[in-house]
Biotite code that builds the C-alpha atoms (Angstrom):
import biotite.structure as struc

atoms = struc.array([
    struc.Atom([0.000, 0.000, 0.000], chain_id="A", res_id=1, res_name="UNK", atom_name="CA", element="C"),
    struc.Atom([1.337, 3.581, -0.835], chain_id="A", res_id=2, res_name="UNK", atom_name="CA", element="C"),
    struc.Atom([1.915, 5.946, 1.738], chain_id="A", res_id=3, res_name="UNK", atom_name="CA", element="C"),
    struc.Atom([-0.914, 8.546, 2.029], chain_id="A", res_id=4, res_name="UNK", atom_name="CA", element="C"),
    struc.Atom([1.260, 10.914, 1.435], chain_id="A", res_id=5, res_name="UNK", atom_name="CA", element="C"),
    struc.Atom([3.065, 9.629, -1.508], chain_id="A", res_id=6, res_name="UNK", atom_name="CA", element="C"),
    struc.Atom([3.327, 11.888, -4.853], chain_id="A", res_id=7, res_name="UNK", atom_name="CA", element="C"),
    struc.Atom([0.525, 10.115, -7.706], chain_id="A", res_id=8, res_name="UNK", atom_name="CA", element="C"),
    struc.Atom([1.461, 9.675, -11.064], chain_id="A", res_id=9, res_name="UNK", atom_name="CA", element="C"),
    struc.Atom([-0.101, 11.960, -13.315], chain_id="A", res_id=10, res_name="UNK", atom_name="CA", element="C"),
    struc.Atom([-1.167, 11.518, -16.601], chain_id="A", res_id=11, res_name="UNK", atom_name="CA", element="C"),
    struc.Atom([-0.117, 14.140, -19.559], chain_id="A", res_id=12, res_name="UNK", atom_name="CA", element="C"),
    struc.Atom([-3.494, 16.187, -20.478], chain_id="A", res_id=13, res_name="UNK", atom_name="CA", element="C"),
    struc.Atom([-3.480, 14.688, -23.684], chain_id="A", res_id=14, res_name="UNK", atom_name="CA", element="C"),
    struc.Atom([-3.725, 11.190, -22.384], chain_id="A", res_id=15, res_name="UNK", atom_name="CA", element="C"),
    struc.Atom([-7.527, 11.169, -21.469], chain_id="A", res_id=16, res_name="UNK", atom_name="CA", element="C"),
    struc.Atom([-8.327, 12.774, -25.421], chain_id="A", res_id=17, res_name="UNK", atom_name="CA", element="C"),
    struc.Atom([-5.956, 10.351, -26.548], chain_id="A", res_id=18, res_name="UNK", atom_name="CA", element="C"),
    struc.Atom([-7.982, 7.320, -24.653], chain_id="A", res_id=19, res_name="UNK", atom_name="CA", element="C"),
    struc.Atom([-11.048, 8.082, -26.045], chain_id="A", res_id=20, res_name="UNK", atom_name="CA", element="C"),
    struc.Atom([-9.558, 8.316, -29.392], chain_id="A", res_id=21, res_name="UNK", atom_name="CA", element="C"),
    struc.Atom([-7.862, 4.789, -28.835], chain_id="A", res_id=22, res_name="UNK", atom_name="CA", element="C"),
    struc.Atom([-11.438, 3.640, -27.617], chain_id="A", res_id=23, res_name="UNK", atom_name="CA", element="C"),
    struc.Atom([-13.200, 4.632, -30.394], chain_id="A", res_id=24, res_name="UNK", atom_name="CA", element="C"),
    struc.Atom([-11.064, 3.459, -32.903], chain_id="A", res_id=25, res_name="UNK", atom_name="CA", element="C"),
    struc.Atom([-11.078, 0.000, -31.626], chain_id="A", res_id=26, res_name="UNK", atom_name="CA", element="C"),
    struc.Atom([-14.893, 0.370, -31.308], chain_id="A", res_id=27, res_name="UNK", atom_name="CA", element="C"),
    struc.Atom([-14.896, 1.579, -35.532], chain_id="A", res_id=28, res_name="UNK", atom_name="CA", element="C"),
    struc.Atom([-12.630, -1.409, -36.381], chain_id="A", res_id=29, res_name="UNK", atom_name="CA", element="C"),
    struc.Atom([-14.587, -3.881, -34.485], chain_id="A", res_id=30, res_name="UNK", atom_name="CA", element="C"),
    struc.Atom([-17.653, -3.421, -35.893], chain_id="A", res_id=31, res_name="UNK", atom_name="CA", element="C"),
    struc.Atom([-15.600, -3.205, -39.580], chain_id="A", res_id=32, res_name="UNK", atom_name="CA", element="C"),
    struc.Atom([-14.260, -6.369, -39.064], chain_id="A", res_id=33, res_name="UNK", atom_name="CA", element="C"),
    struc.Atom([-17.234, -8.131, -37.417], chain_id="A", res_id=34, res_name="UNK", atom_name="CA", element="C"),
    struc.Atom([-18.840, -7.979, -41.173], chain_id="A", res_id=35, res_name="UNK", atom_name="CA", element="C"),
    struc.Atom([-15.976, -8.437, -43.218], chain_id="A", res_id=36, res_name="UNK", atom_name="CA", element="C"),
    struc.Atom([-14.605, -11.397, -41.983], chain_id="A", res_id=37, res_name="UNK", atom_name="CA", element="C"),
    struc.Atom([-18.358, -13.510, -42.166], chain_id="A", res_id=38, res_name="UNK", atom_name="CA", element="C"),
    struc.Atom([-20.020, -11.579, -45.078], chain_id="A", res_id=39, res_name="UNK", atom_name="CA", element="C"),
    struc.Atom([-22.534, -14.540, -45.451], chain_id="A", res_id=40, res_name="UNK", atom_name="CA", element="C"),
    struc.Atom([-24.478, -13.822, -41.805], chain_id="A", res_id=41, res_name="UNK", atom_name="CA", element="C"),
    struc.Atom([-27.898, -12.429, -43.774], chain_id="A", res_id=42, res_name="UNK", atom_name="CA", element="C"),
    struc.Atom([-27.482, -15.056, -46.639], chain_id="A", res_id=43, res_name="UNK", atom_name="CA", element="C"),
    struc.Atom([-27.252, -17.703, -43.719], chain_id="A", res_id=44, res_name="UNK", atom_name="CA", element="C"),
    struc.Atom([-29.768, -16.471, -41.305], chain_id="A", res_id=45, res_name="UNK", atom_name="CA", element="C"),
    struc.Atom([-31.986, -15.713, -44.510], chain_id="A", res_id=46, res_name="UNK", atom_name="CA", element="C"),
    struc.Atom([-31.176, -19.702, -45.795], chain_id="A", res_id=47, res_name="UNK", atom_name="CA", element="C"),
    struc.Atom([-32.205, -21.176, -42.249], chain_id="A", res_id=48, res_name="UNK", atom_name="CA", element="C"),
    struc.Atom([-35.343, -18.760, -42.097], chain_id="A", res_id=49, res_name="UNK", atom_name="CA", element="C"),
    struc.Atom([-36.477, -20.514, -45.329], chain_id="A", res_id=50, res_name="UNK", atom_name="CA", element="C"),
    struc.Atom([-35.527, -23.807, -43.683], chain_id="A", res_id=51, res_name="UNK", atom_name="CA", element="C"),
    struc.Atom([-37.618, -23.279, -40.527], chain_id="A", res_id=52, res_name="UNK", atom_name="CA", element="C"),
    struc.Atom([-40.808, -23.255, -42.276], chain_id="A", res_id=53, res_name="UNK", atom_name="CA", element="C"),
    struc.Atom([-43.300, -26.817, -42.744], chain_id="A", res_id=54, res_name="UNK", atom_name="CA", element="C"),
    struc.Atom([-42.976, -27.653, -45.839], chain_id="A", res_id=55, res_name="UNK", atom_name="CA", element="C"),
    struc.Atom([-47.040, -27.808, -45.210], chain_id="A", res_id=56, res_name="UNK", atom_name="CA", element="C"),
    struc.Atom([-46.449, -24.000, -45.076], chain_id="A", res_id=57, res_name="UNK", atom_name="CA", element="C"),
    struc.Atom([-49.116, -21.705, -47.373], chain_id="A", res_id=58, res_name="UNK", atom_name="CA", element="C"),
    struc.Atom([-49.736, -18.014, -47.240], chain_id="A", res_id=59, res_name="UNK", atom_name="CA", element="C"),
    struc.Atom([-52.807, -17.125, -45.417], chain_id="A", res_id=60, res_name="UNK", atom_name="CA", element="C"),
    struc.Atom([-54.649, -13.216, -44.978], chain_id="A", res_id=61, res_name="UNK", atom_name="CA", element="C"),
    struc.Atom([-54.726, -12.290, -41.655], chain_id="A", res_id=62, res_name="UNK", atom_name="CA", element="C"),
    struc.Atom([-56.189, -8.741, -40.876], chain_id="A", res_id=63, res_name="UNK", atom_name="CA", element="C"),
    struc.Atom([-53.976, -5.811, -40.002], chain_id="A", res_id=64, res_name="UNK", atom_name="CA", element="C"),
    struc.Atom([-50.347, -7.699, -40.121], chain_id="A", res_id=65, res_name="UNK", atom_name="CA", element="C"),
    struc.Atom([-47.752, -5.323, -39.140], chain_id="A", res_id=66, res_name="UNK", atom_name="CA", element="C"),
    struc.Atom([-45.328, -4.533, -41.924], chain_id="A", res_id=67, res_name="UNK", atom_name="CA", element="C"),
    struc.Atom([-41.787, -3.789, -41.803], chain_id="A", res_id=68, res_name="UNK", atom_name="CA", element="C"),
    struc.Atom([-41.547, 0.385, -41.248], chain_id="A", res_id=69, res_name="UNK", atom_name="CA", element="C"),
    struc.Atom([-40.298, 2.337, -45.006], chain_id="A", res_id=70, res_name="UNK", atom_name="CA", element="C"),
    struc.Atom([-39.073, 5.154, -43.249], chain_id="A", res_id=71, res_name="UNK", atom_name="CA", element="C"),
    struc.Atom([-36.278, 2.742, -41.469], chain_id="A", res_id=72, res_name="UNK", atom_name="CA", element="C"),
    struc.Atom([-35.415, 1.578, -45.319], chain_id="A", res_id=73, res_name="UNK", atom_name="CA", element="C"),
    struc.Atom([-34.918, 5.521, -46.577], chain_id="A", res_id=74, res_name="UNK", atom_name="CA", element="C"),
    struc.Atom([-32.325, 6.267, -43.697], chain_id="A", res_id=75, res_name="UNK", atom_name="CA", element="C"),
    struc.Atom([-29.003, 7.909, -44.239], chain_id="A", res_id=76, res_name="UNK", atom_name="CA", element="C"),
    struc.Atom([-26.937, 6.895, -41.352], chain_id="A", res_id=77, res_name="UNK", atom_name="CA", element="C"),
    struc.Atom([-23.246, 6.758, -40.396], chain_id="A", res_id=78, res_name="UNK", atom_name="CA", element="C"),
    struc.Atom([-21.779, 3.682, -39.726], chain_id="A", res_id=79, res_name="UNK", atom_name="CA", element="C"),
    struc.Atom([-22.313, 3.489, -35.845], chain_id="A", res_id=80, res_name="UNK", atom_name="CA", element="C"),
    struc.Atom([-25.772, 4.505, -36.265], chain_id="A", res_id=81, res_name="UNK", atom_name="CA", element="C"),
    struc.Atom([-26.702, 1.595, -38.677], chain_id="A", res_id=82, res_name="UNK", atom_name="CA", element="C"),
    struc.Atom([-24.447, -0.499, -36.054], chain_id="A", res_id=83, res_name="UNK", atom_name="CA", element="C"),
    struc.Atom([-26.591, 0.303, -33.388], chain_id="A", res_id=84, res_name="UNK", atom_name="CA", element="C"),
    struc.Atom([-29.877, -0.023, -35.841], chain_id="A", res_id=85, res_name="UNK", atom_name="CA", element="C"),
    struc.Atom([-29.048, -3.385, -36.781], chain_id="A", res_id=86, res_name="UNK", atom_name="CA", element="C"),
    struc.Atom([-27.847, -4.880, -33.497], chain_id="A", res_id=87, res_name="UNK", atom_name="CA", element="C"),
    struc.Atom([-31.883, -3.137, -31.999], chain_id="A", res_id=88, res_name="UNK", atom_name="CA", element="C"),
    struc.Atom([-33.300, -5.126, -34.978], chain_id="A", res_id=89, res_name="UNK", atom_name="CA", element="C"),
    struc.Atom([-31.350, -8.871, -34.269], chain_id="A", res_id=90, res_name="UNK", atom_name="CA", element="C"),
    struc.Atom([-32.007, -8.338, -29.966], chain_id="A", res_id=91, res_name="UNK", atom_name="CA", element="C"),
    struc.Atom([-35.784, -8.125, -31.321], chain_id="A", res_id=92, res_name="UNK", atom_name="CA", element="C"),
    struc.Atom([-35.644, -10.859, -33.691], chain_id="A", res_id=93, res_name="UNK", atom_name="CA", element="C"),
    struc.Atom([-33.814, -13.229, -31.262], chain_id="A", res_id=94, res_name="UNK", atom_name="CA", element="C"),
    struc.Atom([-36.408, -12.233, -28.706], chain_id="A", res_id=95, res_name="UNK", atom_name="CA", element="C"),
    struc.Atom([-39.192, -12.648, -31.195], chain_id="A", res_id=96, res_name="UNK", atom_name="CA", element="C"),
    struc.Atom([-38.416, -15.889, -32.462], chain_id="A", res_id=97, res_name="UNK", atom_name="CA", element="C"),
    struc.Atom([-36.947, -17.887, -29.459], chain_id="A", res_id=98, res_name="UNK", atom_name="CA", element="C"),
    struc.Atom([-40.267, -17.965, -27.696], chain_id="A", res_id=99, res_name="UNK", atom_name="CA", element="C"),
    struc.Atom([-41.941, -20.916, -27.083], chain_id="A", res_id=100, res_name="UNK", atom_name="CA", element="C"),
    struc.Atom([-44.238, -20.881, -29.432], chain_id="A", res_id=101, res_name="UNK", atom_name="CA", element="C"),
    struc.Atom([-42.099, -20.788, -32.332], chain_id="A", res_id=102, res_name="UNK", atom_name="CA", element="C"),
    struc.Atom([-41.245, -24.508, -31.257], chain_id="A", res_id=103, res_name="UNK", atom_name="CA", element="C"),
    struc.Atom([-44.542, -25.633, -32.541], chain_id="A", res_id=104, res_name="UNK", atom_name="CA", element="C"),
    struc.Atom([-44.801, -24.754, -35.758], chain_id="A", res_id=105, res_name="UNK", atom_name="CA", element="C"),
    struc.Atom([-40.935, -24.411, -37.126], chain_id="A", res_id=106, res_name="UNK", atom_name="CA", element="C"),
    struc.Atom([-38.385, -27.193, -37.481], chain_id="A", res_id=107, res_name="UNK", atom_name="CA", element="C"),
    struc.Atom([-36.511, -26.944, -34.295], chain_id="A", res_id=108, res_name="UNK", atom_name="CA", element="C"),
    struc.Atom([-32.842, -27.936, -35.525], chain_id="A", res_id=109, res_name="UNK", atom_name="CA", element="C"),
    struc.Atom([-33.116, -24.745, -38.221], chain_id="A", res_id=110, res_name="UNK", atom_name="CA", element="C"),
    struc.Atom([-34.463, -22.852, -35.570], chain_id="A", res_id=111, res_name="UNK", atom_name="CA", element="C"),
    struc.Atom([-31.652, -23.462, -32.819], chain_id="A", res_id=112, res_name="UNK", atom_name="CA", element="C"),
    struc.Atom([-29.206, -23.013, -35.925], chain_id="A", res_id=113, res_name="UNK", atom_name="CA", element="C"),
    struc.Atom([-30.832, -19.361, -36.939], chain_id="A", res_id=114, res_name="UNK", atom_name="CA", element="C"),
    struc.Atom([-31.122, -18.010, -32.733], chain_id="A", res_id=115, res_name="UNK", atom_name="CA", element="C"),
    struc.Atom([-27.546, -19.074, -32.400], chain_id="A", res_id=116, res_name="UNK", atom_name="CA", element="C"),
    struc.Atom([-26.393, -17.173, -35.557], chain_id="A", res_id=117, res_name="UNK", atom_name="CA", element="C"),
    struc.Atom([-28.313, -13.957, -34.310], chain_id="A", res_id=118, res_name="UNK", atom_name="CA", element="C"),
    struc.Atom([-26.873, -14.612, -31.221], chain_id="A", res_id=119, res_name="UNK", atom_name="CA", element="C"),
    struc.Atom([-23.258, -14.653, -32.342], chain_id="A", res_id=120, res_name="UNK", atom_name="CA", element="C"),
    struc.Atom([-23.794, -11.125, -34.130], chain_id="A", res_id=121, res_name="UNK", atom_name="CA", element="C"),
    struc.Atom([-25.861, -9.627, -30.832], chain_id="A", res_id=122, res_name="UNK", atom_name="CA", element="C"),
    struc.Atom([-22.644, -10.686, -28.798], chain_id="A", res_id=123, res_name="UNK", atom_name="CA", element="C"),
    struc.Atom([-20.038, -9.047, -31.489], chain_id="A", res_id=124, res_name="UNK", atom_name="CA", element="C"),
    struc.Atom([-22.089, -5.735, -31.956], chain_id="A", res_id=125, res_name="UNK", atom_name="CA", element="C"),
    struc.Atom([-22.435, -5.358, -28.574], chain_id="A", res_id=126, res_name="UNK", atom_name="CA", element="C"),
    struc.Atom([-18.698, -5.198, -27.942], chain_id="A", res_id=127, res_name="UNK", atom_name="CA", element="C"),
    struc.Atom([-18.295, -2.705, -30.617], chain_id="A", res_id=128, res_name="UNK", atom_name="CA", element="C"),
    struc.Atom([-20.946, -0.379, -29.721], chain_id="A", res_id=129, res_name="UNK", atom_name="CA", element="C"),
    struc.Atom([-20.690, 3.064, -27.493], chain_id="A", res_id=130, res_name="UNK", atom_name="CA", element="C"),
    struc.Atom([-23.596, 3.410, -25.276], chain_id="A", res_id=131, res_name="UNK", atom_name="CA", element="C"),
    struc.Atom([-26.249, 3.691, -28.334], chain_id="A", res_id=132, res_name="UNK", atom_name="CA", element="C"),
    struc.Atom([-28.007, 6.754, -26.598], chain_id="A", res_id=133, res_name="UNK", atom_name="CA", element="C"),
    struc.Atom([-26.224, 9.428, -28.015], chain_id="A", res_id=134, res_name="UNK", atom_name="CA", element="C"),
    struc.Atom([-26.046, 8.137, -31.324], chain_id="A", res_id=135, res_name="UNK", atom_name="CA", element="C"),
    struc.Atom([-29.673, 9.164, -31.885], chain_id="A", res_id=136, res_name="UNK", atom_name="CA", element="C"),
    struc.Atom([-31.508, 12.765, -31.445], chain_id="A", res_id=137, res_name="UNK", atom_name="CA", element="C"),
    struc.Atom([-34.427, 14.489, -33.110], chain_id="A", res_id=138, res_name="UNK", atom_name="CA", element="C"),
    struc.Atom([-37.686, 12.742, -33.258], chain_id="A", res_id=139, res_name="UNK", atom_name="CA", element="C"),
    struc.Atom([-36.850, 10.394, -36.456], chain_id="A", res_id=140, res_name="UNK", atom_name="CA", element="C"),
    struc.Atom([-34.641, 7.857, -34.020], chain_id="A", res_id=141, res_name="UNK", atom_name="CA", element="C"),
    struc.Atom([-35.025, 4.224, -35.916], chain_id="A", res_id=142, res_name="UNK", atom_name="CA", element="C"),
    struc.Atom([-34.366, 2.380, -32.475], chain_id="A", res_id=143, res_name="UNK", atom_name="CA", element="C"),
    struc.Atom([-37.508, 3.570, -31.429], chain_id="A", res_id=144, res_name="UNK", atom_name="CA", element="C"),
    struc.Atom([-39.631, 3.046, -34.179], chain_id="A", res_id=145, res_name="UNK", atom_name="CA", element="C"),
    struc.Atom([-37.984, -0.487, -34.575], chain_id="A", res_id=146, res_name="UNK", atom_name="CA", element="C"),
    struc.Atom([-39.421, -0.985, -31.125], chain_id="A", res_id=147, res_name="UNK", atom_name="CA", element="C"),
    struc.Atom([-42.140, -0.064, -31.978], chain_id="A", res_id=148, res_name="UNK", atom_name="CA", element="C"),
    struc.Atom([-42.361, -2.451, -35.429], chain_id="A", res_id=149, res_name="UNK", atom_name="CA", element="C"),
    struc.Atom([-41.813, -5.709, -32.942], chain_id="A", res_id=150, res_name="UNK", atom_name="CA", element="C"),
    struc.Atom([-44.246, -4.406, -30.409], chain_id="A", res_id=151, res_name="UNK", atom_name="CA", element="C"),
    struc.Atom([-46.536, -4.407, -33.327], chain_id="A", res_id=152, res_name="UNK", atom_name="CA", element="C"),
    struc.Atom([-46.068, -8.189, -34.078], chain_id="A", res_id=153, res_name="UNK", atom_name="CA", element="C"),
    struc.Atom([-46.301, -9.962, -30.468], chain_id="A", res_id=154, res_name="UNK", atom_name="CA", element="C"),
    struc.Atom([-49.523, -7.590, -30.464], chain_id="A", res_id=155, res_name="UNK", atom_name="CA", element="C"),
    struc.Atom([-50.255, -9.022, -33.985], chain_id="A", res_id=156, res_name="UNK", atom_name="CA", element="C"),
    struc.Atom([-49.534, -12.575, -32.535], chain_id="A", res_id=157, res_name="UNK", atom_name="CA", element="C"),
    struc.Atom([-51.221, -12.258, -29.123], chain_id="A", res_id=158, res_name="UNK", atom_name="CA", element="C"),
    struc.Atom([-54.197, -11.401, -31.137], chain_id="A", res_id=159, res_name="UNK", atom_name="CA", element="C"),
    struc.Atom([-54.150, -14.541, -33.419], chain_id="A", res_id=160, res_name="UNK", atom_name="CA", element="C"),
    struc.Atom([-53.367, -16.947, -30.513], chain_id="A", res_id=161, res_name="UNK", atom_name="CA", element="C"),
    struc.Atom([-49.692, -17.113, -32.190], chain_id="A", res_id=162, res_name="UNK", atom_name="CA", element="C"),
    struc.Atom([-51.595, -19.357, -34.979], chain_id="A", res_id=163, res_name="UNK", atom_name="CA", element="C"),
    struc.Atom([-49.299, -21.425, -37.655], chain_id="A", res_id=164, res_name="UNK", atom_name="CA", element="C"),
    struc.Atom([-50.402, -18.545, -40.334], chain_id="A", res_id=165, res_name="UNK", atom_name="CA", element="C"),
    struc.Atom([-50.055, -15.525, -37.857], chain_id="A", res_id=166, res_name="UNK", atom_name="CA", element="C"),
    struc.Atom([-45.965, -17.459, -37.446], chain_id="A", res_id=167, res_name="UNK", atom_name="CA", element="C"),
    struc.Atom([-45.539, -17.516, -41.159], chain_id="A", res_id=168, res_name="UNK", atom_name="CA", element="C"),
    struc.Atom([-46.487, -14.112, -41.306], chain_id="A", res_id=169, res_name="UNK", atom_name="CA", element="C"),
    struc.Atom([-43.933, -13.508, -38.882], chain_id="A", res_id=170, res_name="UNK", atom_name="CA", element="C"),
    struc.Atom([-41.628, -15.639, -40.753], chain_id="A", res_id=171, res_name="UNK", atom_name="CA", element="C"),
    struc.Atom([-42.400, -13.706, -43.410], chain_id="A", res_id=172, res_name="UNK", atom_name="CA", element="C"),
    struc.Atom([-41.314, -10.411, -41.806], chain_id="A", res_id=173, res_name="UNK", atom_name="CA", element="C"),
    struc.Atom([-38.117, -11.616, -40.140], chain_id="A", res_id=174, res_name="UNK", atom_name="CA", element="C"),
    struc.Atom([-36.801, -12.302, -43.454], chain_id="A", res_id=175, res_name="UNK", atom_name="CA", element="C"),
    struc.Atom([-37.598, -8.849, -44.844], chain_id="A", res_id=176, res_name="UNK", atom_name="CA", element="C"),
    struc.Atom([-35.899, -7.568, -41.553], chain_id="A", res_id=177, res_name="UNK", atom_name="CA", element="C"),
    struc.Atom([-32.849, -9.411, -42.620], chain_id="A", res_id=178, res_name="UNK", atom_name="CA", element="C"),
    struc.Atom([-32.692, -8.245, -45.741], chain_id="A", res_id=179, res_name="UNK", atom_name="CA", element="C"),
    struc.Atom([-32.467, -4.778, -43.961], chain_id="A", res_id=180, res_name="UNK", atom_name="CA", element="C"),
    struc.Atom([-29.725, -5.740, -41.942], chain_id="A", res_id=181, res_name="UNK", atom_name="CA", element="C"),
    struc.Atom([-27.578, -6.705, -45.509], chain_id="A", res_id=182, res_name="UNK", atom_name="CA", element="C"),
    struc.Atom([-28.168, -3.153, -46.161], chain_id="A", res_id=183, res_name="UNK", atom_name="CA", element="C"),
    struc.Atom([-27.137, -1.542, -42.762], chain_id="A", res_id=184, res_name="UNK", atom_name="CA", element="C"),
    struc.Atom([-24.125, -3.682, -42.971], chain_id="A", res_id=185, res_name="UNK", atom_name="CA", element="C"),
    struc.Atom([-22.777, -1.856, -46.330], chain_id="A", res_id=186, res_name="UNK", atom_name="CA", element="C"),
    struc.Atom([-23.003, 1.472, -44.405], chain_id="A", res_id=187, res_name="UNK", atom_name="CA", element="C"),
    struc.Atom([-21.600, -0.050, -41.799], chain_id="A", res_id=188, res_name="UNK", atom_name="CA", element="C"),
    struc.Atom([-18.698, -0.429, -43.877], chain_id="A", res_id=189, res_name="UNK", atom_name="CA", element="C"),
    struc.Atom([-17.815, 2.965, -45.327], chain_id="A", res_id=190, res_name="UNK", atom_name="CA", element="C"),
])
């Protein structure tokens, strides 16, 4: 133990500008290389969404589906931004689609496959990500209105007793929520 009285070391007054600089380009290169080293994660988690359905599977017409929001395809955001859009959008779709109910009417083995994949990419984005509540200000924040979007389906499926058809719809709009997530990962990117 050091004497109370004993001189600290001090840091130059650079070194705490210089440590957040450090910080957040580990943070940039993280998320880079999350993406370029496994470019196939939506062609994968898009493959084993297909694979999840029966094969007994056959579009059906509920009422009021929830469909996936146009004003989160139009954005122009900056690299952490779509980061932090596209890790909000897999933390809903795990949570979505690992409930029980699921278990029913998908294959399971595709199913356990597809959860672990989104997994895998919650984990990595979540190490590269700041806290994501500065990244957003001004009413148009995506996070919110993706919480909103999967609030809309466990409404949608509460309401149709999480039927096979109201699942395939569900199916249906997981896989145009991946397809999403192929585009935030190109402006993740730049």
């Amino acid at each position: 133990m050091a004497a109370p009285n004993a001189p600290q070391p001090r840091l130059p007054h650079a070194a705490p500008a210089l440590l957040l600089l450090l910080t957040a380009l580990a943070t940039t290169l993280a998320c880079q290389q999350l993406w370029t080293h496994d470019d196939t994660f939506p062609g994968d988690a898009l493959r084993l969404l297909q694979d999840v359905a029966p094969s007994h599977a056959q579009p059906c017409h509920l009422q009021e589906p929830p469909f996936f929001p146009d004003t989160l395809l139009h954005n122009n955001l900056r690299p952490h931004q779509a980061a932090a859009t596209a890790l909000r959008i897999l933390q809903n779709l795990f949570h979505t689609l690992g409930t029980n109910s699921t278990r029913q009417h998908w294959h399971s083995q595709p199913r356990n496959d597809l959860l672990n994949k989104l997994q895998h990419y919650i984990h990595h984005l979540e190490r590269c990500l700041p806290d994501n509540a500065t990244l957003f200000k001004g009413p148009r924040n995506p996070l919110l209105t993706i919480n909103k979007y999967f609030r809309d389906i466990q409404l949608f499926l509460h309401a149709h007793n999480h039927s096979a058809c109201a699942w395939e719809h569900v199916r249906l709009e997981a896989r145009t929520s991946l397809q999403h997530l192929h585009n935030l990962t190109r402006t993740m990117r730049r």
